[in-house]
MISE-640249 format. One record per residue: residue number from 1; residue in one letter; x, y, z of N, C-alpha, C in turn. Coordinates in nm, 4 decimals. Atoms other than C-alpha are relative to their C-alpha. Layout:
N
+-----+------+----------+----------+----------+----------+----------+----------+----------+----------+----------+
: pos : code :     n_c1 :     n_c2 :     n_c3 :    ca_c1 :    ca_c2 :    ca_c3 :     c_c1 :     c_c2 :     c_c3 :
+-----+------+----------+----------+----------+----------+----------+----------+----------+----------+----------+
: NUM :    A :        X :        Y :        Z :        X :        Y :        Z :        X :        Y :        Z :
...
+-----+------+----------+----------+----------+----------+----------+----------+----------+----------+----------+
end
This chain:
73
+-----+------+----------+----------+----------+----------+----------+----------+----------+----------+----------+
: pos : code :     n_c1 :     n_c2 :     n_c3 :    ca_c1 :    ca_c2 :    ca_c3 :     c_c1 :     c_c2 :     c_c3 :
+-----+------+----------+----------+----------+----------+----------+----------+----------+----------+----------+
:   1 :    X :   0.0840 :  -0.1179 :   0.0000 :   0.0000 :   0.0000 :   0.0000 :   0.0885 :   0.1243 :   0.0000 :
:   2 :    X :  -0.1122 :  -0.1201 :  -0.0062 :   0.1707 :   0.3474 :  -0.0585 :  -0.0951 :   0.1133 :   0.0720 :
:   3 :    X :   0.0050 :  -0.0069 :  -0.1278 :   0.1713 :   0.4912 :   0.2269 :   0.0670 :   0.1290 :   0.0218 :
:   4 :    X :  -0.0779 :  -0.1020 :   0.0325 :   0.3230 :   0.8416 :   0.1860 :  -0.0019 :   0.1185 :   0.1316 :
:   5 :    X :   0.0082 :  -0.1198 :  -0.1115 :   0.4661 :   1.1130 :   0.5098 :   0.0208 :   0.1447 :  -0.0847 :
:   6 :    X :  -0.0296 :  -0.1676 :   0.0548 :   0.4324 :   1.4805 :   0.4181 :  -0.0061 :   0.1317 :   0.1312 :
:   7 :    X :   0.0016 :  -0.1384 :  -0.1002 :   0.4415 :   1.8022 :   0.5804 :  -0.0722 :   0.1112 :  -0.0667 :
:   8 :    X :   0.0353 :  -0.1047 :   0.1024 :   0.2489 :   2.1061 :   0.4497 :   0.0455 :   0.0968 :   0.0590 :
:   9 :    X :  -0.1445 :  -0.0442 :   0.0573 :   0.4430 :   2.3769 :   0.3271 :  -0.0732 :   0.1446 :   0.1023 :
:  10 :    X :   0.0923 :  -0.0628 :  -0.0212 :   0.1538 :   2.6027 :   0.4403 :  -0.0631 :   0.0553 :   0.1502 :
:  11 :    X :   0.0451 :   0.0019 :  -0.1769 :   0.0313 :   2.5318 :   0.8180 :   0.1429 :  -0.0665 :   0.0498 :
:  12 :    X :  -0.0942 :   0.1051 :  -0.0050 :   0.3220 :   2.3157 :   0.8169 :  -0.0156 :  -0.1477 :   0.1650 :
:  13 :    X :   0.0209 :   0.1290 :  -0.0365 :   0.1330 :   2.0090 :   0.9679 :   0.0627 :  -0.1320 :  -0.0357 :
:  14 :    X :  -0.0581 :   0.0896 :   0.0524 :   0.2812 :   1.6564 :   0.9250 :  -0.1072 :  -0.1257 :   0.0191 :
:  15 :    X :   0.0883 :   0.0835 :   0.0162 :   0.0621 :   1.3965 :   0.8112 :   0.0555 :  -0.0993 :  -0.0773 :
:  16 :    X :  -0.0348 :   0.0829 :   0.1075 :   0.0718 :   1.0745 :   0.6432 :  -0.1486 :   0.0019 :  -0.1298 :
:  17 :    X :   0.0949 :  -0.0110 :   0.1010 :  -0.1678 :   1.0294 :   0.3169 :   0.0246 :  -0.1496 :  -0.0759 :
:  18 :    X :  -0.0112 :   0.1573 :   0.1517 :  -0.2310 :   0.6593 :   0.0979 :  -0.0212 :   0.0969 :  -0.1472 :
:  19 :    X :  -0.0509 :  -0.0470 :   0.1605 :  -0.1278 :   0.7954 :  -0.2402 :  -0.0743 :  -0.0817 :  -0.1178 :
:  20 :    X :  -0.0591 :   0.0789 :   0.1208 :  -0.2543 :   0.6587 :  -0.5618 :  -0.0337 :   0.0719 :  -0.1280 :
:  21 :    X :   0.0361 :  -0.0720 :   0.1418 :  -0.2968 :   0.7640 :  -0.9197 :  -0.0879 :   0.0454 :  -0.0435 :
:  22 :    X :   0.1366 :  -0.0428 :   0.0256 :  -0.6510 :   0.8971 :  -0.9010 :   0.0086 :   0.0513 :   0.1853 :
:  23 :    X :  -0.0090 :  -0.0524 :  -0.0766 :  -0.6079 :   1.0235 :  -0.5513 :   0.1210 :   0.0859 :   0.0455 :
:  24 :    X :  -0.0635 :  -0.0949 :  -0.0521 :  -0.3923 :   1.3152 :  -0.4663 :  -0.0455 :   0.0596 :   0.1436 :
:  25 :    X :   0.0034 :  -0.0167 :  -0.1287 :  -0.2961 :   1.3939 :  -0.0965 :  -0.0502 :   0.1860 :   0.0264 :
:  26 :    X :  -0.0174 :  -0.1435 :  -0.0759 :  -0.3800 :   1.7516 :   0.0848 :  -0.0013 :  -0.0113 :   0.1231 :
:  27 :    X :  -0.0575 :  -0.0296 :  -0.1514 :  -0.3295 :   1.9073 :   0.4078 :  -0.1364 :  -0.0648 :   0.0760 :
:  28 :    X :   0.1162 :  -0.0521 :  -0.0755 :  -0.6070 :   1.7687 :   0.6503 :  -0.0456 :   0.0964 :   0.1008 :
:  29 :    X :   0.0489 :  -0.1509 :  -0.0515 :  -0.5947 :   2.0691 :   0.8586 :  -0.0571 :   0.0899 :  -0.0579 :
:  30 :    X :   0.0444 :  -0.0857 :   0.0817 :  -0.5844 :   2.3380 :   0.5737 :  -0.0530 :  -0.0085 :  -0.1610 :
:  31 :    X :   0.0280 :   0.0590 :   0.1304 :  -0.6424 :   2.0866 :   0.2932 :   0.0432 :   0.0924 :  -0.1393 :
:  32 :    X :  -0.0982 :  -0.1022 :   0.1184 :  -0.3913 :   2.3368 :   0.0930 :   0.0764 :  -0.1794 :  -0.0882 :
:  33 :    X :  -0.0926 :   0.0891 :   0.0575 :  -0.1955 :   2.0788 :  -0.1579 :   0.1470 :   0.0807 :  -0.0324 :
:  34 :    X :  -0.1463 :  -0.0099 :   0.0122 :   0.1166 :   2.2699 :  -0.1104 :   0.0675 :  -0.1332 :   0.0605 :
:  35 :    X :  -0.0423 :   0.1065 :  -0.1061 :   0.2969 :   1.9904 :   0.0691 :   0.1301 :  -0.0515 :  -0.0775 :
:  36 :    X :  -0.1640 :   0.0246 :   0.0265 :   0.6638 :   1.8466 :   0.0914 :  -0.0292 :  -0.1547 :   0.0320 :
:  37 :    X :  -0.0157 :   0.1078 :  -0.0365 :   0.7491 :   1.5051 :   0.0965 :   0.0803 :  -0.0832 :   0.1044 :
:  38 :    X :  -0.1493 :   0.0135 :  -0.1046 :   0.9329 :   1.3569 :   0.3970 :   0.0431 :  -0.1342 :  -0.0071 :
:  39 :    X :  -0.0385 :   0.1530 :   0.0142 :   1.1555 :   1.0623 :   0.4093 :  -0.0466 :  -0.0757 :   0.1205 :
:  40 :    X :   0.0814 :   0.0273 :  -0.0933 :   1.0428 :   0.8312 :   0.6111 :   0.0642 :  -0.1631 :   0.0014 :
:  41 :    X :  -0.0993 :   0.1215 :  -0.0541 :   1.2150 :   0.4922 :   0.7587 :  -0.0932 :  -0.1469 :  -0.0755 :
:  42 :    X :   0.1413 :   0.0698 :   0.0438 :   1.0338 :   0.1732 :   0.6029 :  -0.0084 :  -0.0992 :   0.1228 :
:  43 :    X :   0.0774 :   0.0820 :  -0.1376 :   0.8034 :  -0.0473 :   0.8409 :   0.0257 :  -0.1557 :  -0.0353 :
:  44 :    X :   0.0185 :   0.1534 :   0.0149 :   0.8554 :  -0.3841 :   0.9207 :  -0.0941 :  -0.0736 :   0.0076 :
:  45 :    X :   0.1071 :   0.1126 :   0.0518 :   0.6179 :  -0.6677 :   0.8280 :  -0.0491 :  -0.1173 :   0.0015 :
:  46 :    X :   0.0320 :   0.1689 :   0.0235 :   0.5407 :  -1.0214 :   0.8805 :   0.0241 :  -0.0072 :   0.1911 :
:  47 :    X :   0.0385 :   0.0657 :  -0.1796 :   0.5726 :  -1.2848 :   1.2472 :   0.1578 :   0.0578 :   0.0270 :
:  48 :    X :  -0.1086 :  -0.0557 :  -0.0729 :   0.9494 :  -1.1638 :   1.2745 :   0.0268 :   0.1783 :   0.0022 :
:  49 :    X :  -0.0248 :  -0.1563 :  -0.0368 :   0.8909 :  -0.7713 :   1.2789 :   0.0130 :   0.0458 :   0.1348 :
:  50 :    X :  -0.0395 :  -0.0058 :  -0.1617 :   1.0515 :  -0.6155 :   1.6247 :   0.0962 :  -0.1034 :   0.0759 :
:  51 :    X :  -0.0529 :   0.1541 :  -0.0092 :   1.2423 :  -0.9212 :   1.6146 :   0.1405 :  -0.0406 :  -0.0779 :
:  52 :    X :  -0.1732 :   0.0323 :   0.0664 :   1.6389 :  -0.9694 :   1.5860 :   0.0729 :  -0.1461 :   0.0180 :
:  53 :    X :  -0.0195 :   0.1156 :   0.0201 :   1.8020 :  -1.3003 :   1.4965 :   0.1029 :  -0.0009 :  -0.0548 :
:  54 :    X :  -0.1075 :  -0.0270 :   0.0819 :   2.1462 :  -1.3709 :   1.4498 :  -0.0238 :  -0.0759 :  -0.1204 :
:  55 :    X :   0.0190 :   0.0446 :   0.1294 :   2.2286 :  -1.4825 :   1.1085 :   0.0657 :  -0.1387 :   0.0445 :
:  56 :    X :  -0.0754 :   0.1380 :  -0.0650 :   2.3394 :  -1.8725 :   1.1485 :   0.1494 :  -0.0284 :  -0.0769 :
:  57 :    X :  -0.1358 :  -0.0368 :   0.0368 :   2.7148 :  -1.9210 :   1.1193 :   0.0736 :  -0.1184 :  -0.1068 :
:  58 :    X :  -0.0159 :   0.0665 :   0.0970 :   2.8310 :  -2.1257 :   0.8335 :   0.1417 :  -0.0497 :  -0.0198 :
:  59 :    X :  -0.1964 :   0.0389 :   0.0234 :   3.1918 :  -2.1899 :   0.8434 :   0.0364 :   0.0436 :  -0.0643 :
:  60 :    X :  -0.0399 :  -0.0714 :   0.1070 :   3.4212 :  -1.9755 :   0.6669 :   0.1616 :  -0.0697 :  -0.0204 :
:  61 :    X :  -0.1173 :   0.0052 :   0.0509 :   3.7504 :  -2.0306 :   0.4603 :   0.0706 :  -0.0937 :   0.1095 :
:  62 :    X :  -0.1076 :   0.0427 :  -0.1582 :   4.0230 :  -2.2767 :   0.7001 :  -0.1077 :  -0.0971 :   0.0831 :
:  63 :    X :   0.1145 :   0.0711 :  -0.0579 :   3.6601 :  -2.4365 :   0.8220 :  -0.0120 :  -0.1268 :  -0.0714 :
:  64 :    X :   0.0176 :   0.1341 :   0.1057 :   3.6328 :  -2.7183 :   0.5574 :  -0.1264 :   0.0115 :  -0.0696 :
:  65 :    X :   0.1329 :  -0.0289 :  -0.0119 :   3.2893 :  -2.5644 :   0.5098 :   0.0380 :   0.0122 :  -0.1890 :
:  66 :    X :   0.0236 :  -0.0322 :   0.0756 :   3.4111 :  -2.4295 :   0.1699 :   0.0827 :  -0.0774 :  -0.0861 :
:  67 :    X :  -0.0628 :   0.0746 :   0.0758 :   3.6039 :  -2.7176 :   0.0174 :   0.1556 :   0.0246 :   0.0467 :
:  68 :    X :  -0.1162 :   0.0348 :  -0.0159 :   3.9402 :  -2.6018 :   0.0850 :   0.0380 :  -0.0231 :   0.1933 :
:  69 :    X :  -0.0632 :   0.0532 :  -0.1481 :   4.2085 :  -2.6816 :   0.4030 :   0.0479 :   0.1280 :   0.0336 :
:  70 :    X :  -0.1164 :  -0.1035 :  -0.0479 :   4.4383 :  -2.4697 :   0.5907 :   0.1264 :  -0.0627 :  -0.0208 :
:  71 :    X :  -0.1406 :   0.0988 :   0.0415 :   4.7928 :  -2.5535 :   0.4929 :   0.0846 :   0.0641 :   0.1912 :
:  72 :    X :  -0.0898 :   0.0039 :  -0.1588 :   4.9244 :  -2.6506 :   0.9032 :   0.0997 :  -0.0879 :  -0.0299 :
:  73 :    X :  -0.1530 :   0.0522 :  -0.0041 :   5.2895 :  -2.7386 :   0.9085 :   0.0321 :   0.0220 :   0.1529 :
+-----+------+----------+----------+----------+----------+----------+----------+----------+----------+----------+
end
């Protein structure tokens, strides 16, 4: 869903607005369509959102993991 933060340029309220190609956003305070676009962080989604997990560790290089050895003398 697009999902768009703005600010107007005008009252300079900050709102979000769903965007689409037959709907154009305005201010809902002064419902002016001056308005700026703000960046805005993206949201996480699904059963692991809020939710950190290391990555699982695979053996690297010297491990045997990737075909070769370590040359020990």
């Amino acid at each position: 869903m697009p999902i768009f933060e703005y600010v107007c340029k005008d009252c300079t309220r900050q709102f979000e607005a769903f965007v689409t190609a037959d709907r154009k956003p305005a201010c809902p305070a002064c419902q002016s369509a001056n308005l700026a676009k703000r960046l805005s962080s993206p949201g996480m989604v699904g059963a692991s959102a809020g939710r950190s997990e290391p990555a699982p560790q695979m053996g690297g290089c010297g491990s045997g993991a990737c075909g070769c050895r370590m040359n020990v003398n």
